[in-house]
C-alpha positions in Angstrom: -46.1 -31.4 30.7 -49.1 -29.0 32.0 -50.5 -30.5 35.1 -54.6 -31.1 34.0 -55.6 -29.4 37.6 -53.4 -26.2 36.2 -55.0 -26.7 32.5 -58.5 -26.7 33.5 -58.6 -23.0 34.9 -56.6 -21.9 32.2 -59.1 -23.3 29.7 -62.1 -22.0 31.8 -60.5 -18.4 31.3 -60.3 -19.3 27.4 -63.9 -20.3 27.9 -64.9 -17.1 29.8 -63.3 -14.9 27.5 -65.0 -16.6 24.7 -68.3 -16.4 26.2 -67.6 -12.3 26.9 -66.5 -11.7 23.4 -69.6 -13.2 21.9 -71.8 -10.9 24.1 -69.7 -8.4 22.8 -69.9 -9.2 19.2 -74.0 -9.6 19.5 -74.5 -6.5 21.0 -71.5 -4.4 18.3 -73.5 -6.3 15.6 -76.8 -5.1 17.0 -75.7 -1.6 17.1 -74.2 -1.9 13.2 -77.8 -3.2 12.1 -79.5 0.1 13.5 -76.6 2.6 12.4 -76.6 1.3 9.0 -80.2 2.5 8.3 -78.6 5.8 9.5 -75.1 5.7 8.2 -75.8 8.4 5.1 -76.3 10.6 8.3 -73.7 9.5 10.3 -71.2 10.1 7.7 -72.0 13.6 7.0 -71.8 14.3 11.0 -68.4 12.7 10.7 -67.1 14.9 7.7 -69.0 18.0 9.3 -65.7 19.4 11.0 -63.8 19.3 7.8 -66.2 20.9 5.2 -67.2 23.4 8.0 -63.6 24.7 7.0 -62.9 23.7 3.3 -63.3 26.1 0.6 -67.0 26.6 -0.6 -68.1 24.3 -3.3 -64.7 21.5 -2.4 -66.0 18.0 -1.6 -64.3 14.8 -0.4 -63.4 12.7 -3.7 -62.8 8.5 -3.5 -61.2 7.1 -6.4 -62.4 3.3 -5.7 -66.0 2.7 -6.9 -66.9 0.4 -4.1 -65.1 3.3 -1.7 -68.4 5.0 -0.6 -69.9 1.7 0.4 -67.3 0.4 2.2 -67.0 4.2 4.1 -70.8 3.7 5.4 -70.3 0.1 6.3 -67.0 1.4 8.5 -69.3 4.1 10.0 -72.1 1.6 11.1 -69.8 -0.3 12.4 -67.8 2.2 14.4 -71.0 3.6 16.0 -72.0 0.5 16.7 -69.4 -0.1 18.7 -70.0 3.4 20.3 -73.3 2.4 20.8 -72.3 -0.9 22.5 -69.5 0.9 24.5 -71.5 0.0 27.7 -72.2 -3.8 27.8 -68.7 -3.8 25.9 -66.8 -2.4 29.4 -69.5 -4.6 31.7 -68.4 -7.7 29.8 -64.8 -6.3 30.4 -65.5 -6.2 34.2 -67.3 -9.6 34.5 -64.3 -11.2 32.6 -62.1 -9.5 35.8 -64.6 -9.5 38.8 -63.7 -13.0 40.0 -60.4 -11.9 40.8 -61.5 -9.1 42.8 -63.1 -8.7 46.7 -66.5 -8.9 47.1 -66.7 -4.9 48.0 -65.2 -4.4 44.7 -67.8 -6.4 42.4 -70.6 -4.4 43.3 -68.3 -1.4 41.9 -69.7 -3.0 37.9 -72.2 0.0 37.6 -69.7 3.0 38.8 -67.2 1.3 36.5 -69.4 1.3 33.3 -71.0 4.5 33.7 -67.4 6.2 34.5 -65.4 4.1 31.6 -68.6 4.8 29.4 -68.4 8.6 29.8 -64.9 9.2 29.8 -64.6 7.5 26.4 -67.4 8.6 25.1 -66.2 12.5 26.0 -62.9 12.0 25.0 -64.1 11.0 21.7 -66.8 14.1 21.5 -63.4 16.2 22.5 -61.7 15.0 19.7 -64.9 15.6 17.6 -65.9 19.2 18.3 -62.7 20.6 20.2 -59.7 19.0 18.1 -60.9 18.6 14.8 -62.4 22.0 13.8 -58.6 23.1 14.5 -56.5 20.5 13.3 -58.5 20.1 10.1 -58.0 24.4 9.3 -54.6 24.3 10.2 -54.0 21.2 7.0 -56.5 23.0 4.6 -54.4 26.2 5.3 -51.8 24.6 3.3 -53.4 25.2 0.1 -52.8 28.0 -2.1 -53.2 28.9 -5.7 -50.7 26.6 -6.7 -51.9 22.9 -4.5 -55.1 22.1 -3.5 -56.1 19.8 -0.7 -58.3 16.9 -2.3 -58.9 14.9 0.6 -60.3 11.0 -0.1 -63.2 9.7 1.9 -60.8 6.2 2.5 -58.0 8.6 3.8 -60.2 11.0 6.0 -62.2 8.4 7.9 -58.6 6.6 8.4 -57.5 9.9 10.0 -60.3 10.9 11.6 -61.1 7.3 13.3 -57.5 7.2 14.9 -58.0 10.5 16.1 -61.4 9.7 18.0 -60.2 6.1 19.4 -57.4 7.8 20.8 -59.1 10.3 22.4 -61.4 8.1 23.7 -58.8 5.9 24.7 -56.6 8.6 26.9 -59.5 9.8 28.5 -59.9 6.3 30.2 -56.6 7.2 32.3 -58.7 8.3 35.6 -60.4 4.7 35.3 -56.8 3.2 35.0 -54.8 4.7 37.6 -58.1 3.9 40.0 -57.5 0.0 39.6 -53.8 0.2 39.7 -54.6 2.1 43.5 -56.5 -0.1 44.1 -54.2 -3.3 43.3 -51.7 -1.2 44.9 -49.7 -0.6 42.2 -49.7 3.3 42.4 -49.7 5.9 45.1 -50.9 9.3 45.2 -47.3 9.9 46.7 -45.9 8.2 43.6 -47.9 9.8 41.0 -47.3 13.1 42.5 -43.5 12.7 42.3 -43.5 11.2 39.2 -45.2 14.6 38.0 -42.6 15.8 35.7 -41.9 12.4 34.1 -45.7 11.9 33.5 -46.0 15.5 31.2 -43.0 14.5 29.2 -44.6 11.3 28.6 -47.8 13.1 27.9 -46.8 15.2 25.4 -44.3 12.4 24.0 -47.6 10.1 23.5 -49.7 13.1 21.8 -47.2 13.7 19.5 -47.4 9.9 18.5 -51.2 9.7 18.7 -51.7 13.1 17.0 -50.7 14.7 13.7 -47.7 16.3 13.6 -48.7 19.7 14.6 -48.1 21.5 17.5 -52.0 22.5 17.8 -53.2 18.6 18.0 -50.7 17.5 20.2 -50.7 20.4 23.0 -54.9 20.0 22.7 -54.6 15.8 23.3 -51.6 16.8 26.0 -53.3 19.6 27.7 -56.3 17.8 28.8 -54.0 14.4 29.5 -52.2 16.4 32.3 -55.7 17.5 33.2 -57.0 13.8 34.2 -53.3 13.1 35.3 -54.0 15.5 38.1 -57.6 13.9 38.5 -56.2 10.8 38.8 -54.3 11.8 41.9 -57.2 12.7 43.3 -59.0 9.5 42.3 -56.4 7.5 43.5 -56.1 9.0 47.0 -59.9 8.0 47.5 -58.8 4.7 46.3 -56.2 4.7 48.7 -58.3 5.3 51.8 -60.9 2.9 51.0 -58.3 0.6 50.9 -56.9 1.6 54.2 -60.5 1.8 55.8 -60.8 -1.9 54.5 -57.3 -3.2 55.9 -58.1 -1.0 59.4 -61.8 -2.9 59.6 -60.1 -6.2 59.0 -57.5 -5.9 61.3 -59.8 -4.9 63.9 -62.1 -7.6 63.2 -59.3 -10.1 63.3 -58.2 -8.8 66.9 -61.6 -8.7 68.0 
């Protein structure tokens, strides 16, 4: 039987959580209300790529009456999220910062900003970078005897699991800087784990991506990129650490 004095932290996380999810959900909602007035617009910015390299006069076709409806609703409510990308990682570090050092809570600002950017860019990668070439090396497919058709349901499936995991991998400088930090990772360790890290890369792109040799090497390229910044970051992680220990030690004997 669960000891109550055990229980009651457990269900002031629950509660916590809660509390952080419903800030989360006010502030995604917030952004859908404002996108929606917008999402006719948003949606041709999000098919741009693809009919910037389909044959003149093609369009996207849906087959389910309620389809184009149900597309903008999608579209409001991914950019609302997009739009609510920063409270969404500040509520993410005031769910964690009572676990952490004081020192480290006032790191909420550099934390947002960084986690902000980096997803938002790895998204805007994906966007202007990945797509204009994965999207002509499919069309280049068709011929005169098959002709690529592509549904609105089926694109914005695609293309939304392409930008999430862009977004997503691009968060990896952000990662290995907490697991420094916890001292979960080295610089030393990363650096000799090197060769295992662009297998896994390109392993991981080819899961994430289409299966095309393009798509993958342009998600894996730039993965092995912020693998190599991540060294760097978690060196400086490292030595702030070290400085920290050194000061306390010092204070300790003093």
């Amino acid at each position: 039987m669960v000891d109550s004095a055990e229980k009651q932290p457990f269900m002031s996380h629950l509660e916590e959580l809660r509390k952080r999810l419903v800030i989360c959900a006010i502030g995604v909602g917030a952004g859908f209300v404002i996108a929606y007035i917008f999402s006719e617009r948003l949606f041709q910015l999000l098919v741009a790529p693809l009919k910037a390299v389909m044959p003149e006069g093609d369009q996207l076709i849906f087959t389910n009456l309620p389809e184009m409806f149900f597309a903008y609703i999608k579209v409001a409510f991914i950019a609302g999220i997009m739009a609510a990308a920063p409270l969404i990682f500040y509520q993410l570090w005031m769910f964690i910062a009572p676990g952490l050092y004081q020192k480290e809570k006032k790191m909420a600002i550099p934390f947002v900003i960084s986690s902000t950017i980096l997803f938002v860019g790895g998204a805007l990668f994906g966007y202007f970078v990945v797509f204009p070439f994965g999207f002509k090396f499919f069309i280049g497919f068709s011929n005169d005897y098959v002709k690529a058709l592509p549904s609105v349901k089926q694109y914005f499936s695609f293309s939304m699991k392409l930008l999430f995991a862009f977004g997503a991998v691009f968060e990896l400088p952000v990662i290995i800087f907490f697991l420094s930090k916890m001292g979960i990772v080295t610089p030393q360790f990363l650096r000799q784990k090197r060769k295992y890290a662009i297998l896994l890369t390109f392993a991981l792109a080819a899961i994430l991506t289409p299966p095309d040799v393009i798509t993958q090497c342009m998600m894996a390229v730039p993965l092995i990129v912020l693998y190599e910044i991540g060294i760097i970051v978690s060196r400086i992680a490292q030595k702030k650490k070290e400085d920290r220990e050194t000061a306390k030690t010092e204070a300790d004997e003093y």
